[in-house]
N, C-alpha and C positions, 0 to 999 in steps of 0.2 A: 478862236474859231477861224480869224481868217486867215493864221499862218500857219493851219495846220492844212486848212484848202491849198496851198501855197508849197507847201510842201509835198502835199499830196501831188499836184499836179506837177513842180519838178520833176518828182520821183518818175511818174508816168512819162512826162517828155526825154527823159534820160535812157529807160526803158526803151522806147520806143527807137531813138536815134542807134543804141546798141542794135534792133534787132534788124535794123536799115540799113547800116554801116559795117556791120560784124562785131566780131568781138574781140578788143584791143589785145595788144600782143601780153604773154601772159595769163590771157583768161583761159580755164581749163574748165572745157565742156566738154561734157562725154556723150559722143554724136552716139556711137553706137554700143550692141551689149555685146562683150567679150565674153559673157557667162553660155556655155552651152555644148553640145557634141563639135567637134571639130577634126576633119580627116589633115594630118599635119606630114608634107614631103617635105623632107631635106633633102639635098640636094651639095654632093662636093665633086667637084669633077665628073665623071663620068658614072658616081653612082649617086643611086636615091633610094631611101628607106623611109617607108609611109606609114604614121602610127593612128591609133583613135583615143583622142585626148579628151576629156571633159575638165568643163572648165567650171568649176564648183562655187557660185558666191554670187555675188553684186556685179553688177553691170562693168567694172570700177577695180575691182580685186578679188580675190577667192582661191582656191586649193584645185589642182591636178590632179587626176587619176588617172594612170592608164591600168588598162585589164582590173579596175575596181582597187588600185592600189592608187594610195597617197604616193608624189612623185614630186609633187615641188609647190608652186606658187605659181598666180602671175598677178598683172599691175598693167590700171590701164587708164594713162594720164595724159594732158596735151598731146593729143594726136597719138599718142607712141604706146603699143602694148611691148611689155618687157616680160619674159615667164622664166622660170630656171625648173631645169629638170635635176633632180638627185636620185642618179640609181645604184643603189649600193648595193644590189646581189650580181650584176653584169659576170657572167664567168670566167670573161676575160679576165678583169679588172674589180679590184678590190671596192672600189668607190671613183664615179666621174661626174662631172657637174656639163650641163647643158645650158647656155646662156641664148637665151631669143632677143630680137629687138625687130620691131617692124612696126605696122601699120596696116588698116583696114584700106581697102582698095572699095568695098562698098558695105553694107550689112552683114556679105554672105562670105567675104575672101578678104584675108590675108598675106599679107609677103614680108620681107626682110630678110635679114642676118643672121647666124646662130657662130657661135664660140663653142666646142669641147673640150673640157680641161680635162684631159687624159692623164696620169699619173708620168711623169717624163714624157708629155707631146701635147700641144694643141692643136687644133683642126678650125677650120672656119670653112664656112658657106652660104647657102642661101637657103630658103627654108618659103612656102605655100602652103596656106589653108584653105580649105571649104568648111563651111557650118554643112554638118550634114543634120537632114531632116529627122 
């Protein structure tokens, strides 16, 4: 009994110094939810192109859709959401892959990076969301 009180109350002082201190480098807490409507601009030089993405799953991970169509994935780990788009009817192009990397600015917005691996080109730029309501 008495080193289970003992360990009990460790546990609790450990606890508490983490939520005092923060949380040591490595620990993956997921402030906020990635899951939900999102208005997504990119952004490459001089032009920008605004899509509406849902974000389908767990706070964490889950499945894309645009216009009701599966589209890729995203991933939403130590601070950093990652999502890839796969659009294989593009009329351009046979099949291209869209890479994101960013991060939540608060609950409601996102920014970062994006990569397009275009069939002979990639592209890169930046890329802004809104949770829209």
């Amino acid at each position: 009994m008495k080193h289970s009180l003992s360990r009990l109350i460790g546990t609790a002082v450990i606890g508490l110094l983490l939520l005092y201190t923060g949380c040591p480098e490595g620990c993956n807490i997921i402030k906020y939810n990635a899951a939900g409507d999102w208005s997504v601009t990119k952004v490459q030089g001089e032009e920008s192109q605004t899509m509406q993405l849902v974000f389908s799953g767990s706070r964490s991970s889950g499945n894309l859709y645009w216009d009701s169509y599966l589209v890729g994935y995203y991933e939403y780990e130590a601070k950093t959401l990652t999502f890839r788009l796969q659009l294989p009817n593009n009329p351009d192009y046979e099949t291209y892959l869209e890479d994101y990397t960013g991060s939540f600015e608060d609950k409601d917005h996102l920014s970062g990076t994006y990569v397009v691996y275009i069939p002979g080109d990639v592209v890169e730029g930046t890329w802004t969301a809104v949770r829209m309501e």
